[in-house]
C-alpha positions, 0 to 999 in steps of 0.5 A, spaced: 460 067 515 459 064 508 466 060 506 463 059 499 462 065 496 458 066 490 463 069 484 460 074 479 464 074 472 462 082 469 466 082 463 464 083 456 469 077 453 464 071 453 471 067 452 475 070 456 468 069 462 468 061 459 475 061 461 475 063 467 469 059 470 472 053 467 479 054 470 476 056 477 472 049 477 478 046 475 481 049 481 476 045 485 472 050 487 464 048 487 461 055 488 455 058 484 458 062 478 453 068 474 456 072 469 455 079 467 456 082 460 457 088 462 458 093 468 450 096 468 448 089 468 453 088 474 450 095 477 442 093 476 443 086 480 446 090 487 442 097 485 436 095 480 430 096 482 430 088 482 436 088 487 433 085 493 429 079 489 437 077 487 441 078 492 441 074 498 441 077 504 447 073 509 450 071 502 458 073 500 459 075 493 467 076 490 467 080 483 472 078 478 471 085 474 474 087 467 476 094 466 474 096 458 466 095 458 459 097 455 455 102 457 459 101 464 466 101 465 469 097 471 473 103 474 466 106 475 463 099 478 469 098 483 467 105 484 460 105 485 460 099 490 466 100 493 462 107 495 456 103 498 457 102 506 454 095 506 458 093 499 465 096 500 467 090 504 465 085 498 472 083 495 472 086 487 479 083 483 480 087 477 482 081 472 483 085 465 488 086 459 490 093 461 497 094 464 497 101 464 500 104 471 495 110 472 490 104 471 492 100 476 494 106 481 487 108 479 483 102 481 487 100 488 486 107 489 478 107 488 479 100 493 480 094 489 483 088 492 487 085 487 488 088 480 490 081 475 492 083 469 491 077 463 496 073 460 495 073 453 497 066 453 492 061 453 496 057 459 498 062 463 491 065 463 488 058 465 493 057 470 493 064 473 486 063 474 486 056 476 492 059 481 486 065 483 482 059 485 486 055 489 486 062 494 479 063 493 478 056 497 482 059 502 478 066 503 473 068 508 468 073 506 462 077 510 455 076 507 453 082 504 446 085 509 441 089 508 439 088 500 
């Protein structure tokens, strides 16, 4: 098992994705980072025709997905790869500002593993994701195979 996951960022805020990679690297983590601006770039890199030249096969990965996206929506990310034999083990934590209820039903329903809402405040956000960090650390991921 890979114990240092590649962490794929798809959220649309180029802020709130600087935030978070700077936050988790304070946090101590040294893992490869790639962000994406939107839930069809996220959809192309495990399903594109291109996906096999992208992803590694033996190589864990853990979404950080935003809810509220261009041209695809990260409810409908988290469902399409949650519905894949091979990717439903990937960890996906929805981290977002929506806090409506049926969202968050929705979402875990569908199989997310963690639903983080964003503090509005910029040092709790930071220290939220700097906390999100310290539990990556401690995580042990299955590699993604047959792509």
């Amino acid at each position: 098992m890979n114990q240092m996951p590649e962490i794929l960022i798809v959220d649309d805020d180029e802020g709130h994705a600087i935030l978070v990679r700077e936050n988790l690297i304070a946090a101590g983590l040294n893992n490869p980072i790639r962000h994406f601006t939107d839930g069809q770039a996220a959809l192309d890199f495990f399903f594109g025709p291109s996906a096999a030249k992208r992803t590694d096969p033996g190589q864990a990965y853990l979404v950080l997905l935003d809810v509220r996206m261009p041209k695809v929506e990260g409810v409908e990310v988290l469902r399409r790869l949650k519905a894949d034999p091979e990717l439903r083990k990937m960890p996906i934590v929805i981290l977002t500002t929506t806090d409506d209820a049926r969202e968050v039903e929705r979402c875990h329903q569908l199989g997310c593993n963690v639903y983080i809402q964003k503090p509005v405040d910029y040092d709790k956000f930071a220290e939220a994701i700097r906390r999100l960090g310290l539990f990556i650390t401690l995580m042990m991921l299955p590699p993604v195979n047959g792509r």
